[in-house]
N, C-alpha and C positions, 0 to 999 in steps of 0.2 A: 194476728189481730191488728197491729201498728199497720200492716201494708195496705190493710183492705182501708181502713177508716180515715186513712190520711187526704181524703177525697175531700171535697167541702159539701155542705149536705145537697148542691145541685149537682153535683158528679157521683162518677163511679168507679174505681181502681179496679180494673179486673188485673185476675193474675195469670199471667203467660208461661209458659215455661221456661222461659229464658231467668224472670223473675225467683219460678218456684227453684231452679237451677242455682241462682247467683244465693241464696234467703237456705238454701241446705233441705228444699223441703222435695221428696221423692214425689214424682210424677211423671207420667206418661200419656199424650197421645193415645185415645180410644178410637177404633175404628169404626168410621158409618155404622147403623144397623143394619143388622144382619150379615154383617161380613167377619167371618173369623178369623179370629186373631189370636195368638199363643203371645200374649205377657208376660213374662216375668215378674214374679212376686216380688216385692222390694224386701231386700235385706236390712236384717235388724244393724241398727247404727250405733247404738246407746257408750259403746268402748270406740267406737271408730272415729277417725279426724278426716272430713275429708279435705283435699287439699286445698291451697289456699284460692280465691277465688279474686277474679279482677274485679274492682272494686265499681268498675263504669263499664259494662258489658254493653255492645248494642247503641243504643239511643238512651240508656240510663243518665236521666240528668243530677248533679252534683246533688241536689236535696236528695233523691229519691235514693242513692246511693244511701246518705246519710240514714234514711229511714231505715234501709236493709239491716246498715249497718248494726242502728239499736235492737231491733228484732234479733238479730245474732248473736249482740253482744250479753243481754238478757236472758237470749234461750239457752245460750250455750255455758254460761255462769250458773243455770241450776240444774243443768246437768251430773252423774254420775262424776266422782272427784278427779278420776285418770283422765275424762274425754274433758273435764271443765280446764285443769291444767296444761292439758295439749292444745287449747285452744289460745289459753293466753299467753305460751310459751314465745310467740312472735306478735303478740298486738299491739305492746308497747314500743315508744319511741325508746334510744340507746339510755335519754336523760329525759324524766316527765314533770311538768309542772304538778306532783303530787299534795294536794292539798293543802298547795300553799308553799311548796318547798321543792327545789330542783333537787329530783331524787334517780338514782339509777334503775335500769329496769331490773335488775340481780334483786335489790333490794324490793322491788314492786311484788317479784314472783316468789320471794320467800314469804314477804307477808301475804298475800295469797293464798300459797301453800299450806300456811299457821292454819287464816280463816277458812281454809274446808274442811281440813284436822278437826278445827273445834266443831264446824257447821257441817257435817258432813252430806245432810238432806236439806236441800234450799232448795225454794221457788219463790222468783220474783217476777211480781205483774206491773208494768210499765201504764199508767191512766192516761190512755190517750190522749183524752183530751186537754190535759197538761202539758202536751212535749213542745217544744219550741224549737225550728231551726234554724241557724242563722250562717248560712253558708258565704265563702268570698272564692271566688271563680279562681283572682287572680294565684290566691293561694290554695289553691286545690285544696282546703279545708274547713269544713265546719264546725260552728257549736250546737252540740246538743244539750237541751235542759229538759227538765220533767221530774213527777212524783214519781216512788216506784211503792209500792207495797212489798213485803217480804214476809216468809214464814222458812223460819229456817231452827233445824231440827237436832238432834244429838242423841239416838236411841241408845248408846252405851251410856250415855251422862245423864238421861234421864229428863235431857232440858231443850225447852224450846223458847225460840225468841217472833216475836212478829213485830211489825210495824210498817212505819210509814217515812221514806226520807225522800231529801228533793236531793236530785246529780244532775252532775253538771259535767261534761264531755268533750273535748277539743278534739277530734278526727282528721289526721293528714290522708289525703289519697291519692298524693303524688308518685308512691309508690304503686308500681302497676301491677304486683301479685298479690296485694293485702294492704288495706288502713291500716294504719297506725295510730295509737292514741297519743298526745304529746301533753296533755294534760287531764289529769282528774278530782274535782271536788266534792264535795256533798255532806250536807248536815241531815242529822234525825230529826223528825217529829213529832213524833209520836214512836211508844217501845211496852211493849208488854213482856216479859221476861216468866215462864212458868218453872 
């Protein structure tokens, strides 16, 4: 939803496949009508990682990277817990500005690991029309900011949490097989706890 809408309301983002390629999302090239053509079904992904993805494919400019990026970084956070932890297993820098404190990624991926433990069903929706990016060429890096909505679940606990926080996201892409994040913050705003 972030790819399509990040247009200004005189444009339009179409999605290519290079796009739907680089964003994790299966598609394929249909043939003319009337000409047949044998597709393959896409395969179920839900346990799978797939590999890491150049973060500036093509004519991908440094924002539009960025945008991918959140789209990703969001989809793939409420994901099943196995495919959500293989994803973060490499997204962090070695040391990240975590909330305010130079924290190691060991430390980042255990408490991670905690919060799926407890949250084992999450989904979070990114408002687009909150997100802000503020990218520097020089340093192949940008910030991301935005609300996100959450509803995140615990059917053996019995308990569920929703709400509303704003994040905030430092993304290096100097690395040519994967961003990395080198900083993350964010406060709640709202929280309903059942």
């Amino acid at each position: 939803m972030i790819f399509v809408t990040v247009a200004s309301p005189n444009d339009l983002q179409w999605l290519k496949l290079a796009d739907a390629r680089r964003l994790g999302i299966d598609a394929a090239l249909l043939p003319p009508m009337g000409v047949q053509h044998n597709v393959p079904p896409a395969q179920p992904s839900a346990t799978q990682t797939p590999p890491p993805r150049p973060p500036r494919a093509g004519n991908v400019t440094l924002e539009q990277a960025a945008q991918g990026f959140l789209a990703d970084y969001f989809g793939r956070w409420s994901e099943p817990n196995p495919a959500a932890m293989a994803y973060v297993q490499g997204l962090y820098a070695d040391r990240v500005d975590f909330y305010g404190g130079a924290t190691p990624r060991q430390t980042i991926l255990d408490l991670k690991r905690k919060f799926i433990e407890r949250w084992p069903q999450r989904r979070y929706s990114v408002r687009p029309e909150s997100v802000k990016i503020n990218c520097n060429e020089g340093e192949a890096a940008c910030s991301i900011s935005g609300l996100v909505d959450w509803d995140c679940r615990s059917p053996t606990r019995g308990a569920r949490s929703v709400g509303l926080a704003k994040f905030a996201i430092r993304v290096a892409f100097d690395r040519p097989e994967r961003p990395q994040v080198v900083a993350e913050s964010g406060s709640v705003l709202s929280r309903s706890t059942q």
